[in-house]
C-alpha positions in Angstrom: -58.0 -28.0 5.6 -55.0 -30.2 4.7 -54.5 -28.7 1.7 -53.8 -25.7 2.9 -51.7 -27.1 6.2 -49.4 -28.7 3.2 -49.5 -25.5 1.2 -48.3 -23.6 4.3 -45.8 -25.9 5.0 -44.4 -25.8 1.4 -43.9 -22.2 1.7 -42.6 -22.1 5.0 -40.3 -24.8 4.2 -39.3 -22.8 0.8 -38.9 -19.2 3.0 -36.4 -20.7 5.3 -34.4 -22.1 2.4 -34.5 -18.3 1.2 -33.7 -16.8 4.3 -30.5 -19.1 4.3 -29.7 -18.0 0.5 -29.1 -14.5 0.9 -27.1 -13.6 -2.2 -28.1 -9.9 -3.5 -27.9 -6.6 -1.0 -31.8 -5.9 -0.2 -32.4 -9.6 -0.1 -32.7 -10.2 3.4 -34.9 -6.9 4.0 -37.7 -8.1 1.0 -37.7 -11.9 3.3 -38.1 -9.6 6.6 -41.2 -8.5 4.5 -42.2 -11.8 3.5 -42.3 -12.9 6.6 -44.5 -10.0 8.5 -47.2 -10.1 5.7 -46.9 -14.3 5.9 -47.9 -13.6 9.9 -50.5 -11.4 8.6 -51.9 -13.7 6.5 -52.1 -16.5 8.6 -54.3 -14.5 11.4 -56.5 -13.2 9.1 -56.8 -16.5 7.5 -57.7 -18.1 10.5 -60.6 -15.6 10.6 -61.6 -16.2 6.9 -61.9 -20.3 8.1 -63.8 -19.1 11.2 -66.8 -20.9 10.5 -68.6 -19.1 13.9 -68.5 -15.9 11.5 -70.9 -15.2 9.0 -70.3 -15.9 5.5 -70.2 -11.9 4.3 -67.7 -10.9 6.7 -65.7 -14.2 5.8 -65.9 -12.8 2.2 -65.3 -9.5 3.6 -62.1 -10.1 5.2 -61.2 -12.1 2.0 -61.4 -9.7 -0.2 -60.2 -6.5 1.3 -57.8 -8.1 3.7 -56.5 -11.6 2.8 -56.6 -11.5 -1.2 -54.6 -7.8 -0.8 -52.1 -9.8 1.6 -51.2 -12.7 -0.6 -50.9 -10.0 -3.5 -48.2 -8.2 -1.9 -46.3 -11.4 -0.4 -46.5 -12.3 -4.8 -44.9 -9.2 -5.1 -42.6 -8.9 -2.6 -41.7 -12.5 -3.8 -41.5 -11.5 -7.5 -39.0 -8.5 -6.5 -36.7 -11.0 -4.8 -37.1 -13.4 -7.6 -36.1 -9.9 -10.0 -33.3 -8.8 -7.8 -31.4 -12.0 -8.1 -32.2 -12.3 -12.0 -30.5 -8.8 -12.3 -27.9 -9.9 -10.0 -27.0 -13.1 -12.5 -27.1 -10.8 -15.8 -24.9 -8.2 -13.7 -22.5 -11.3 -12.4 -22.7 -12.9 -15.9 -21.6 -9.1 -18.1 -18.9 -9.3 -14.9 -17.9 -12.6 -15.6 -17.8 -12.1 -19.4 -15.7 -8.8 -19.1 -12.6 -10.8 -17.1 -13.0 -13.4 -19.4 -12.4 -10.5 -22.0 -9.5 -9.2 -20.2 -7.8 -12.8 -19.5 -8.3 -13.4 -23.0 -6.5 -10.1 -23.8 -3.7 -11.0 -21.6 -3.0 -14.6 -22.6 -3.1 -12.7 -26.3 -0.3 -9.8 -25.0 1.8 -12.8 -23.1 1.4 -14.8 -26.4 3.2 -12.3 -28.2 5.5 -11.1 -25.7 6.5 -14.9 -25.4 7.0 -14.8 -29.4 9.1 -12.1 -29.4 10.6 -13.2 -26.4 11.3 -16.6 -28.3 12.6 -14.9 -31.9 14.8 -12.9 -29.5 16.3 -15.8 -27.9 16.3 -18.1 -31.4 18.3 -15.0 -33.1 21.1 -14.8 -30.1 20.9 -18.2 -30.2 21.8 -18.6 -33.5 24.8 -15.5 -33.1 26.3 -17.4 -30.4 26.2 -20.9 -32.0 27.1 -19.9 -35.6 29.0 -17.0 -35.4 32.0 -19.2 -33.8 31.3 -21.9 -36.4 31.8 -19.3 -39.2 34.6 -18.2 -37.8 36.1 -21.7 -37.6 34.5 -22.4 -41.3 36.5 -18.9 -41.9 39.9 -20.5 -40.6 39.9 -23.6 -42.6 39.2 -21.9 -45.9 42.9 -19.8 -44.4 44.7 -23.0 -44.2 43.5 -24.3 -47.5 44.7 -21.5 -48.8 48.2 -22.1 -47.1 47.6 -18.9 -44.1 48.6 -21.3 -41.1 49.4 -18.0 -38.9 45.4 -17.8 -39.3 44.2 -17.9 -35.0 40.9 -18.4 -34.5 38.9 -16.7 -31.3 37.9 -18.8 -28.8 35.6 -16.6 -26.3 34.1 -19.3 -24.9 34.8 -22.3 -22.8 32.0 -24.5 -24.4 32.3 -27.1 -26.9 32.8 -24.6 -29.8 35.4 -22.4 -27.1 37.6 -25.9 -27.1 37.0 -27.2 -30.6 38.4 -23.8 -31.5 41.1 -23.7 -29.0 42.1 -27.7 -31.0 41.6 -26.0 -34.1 44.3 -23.2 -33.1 46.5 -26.0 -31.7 46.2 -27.8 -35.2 47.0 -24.4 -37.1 50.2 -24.4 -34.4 51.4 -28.1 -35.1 51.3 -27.4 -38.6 53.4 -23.8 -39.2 55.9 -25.6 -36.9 55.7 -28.6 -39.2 56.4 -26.2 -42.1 58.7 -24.3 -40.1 61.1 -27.4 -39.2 60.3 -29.1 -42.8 62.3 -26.0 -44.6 
């Protein structure tokens, strides 16, 4: 008698828990169903522990009522058990194919950001050496005695002023050959 009291309790404590853990379209219906064949159940259990009725009709009611019952509440319980097992594989193929596509992505903005990068390195590298070359360019001039060599200063950066001294340098010296003849 308490044996079963606790099993009953068990699984009506375990039902609500389900009922509150409604996770998969369908879910709620199969606990609906649960819960009618769970009623059923219990009446005709009652009348299987009816001691005032005699022991065939007991076994009677157990076989070809109660047994049946707690059959279909196993089954009804298996299908909710099945529905949420084929809602994690479904969630899991989900969750797999975005982390596919962020993986793709991360790969396309790696690359992107490369070339981005090389892009940036390469102007970089025109804007920063090209004015050096040019002033490289200038000297090699006055070594060789051109002091009417100007250099371009596009720029108002370091290199735009070191350029703009350099010019000025190339200036003080024509006019120091020009006053020195």
């Amino acid at each position: 008698d308490e044996e079963i009291k606790a099993s009953i309790d068990t699984f009506l404590r375990e039902l609500d828990i389900e009922k509150n853990n409604i996770t998969v379209p369908g879910e709620g219906q199969k606990i609906d169903e649960i819960q009618r064949l769970f009623e059923r159940y219990r009446v005709t259990l009652e009348t299987v522990r009816d001691v005032k009725i005699s022991g065939k009709v007991r076994r009677d009611v157990y076989f070809t009522q109660l047994y049946p019952l707690l059959k279909e509440i196993n089954a009804s319980a298996d299908e909710i058990i099945k529905m949420n097992q084929e809602n994690m594989v479904y969630m899991k193929a989900l969750a797999q194919k975005e982390a596919e596509t962020a993986r793709e992505q991360m790969y396309l903005y790696l690359l992107l950001g490369t070339m981005i990068a090389s892009l940036w390195m390469y102007l970089a590298r025109q804007w920063v050496l090209r004015p050096i070359n040019r002033l490289i360019a200038a000297t090699d001039d006055i070594r060789r005695g051109n002091l009417d060599f100007v250099v371009q200063a596009d720029s108002r950066d370091e290199i735009g002023r070191l350029s703009e001294a350099f010019n000025g340098m190339a200036a003080s010296l024509r006019e120091f050959r020009r006053t020195d003849r």
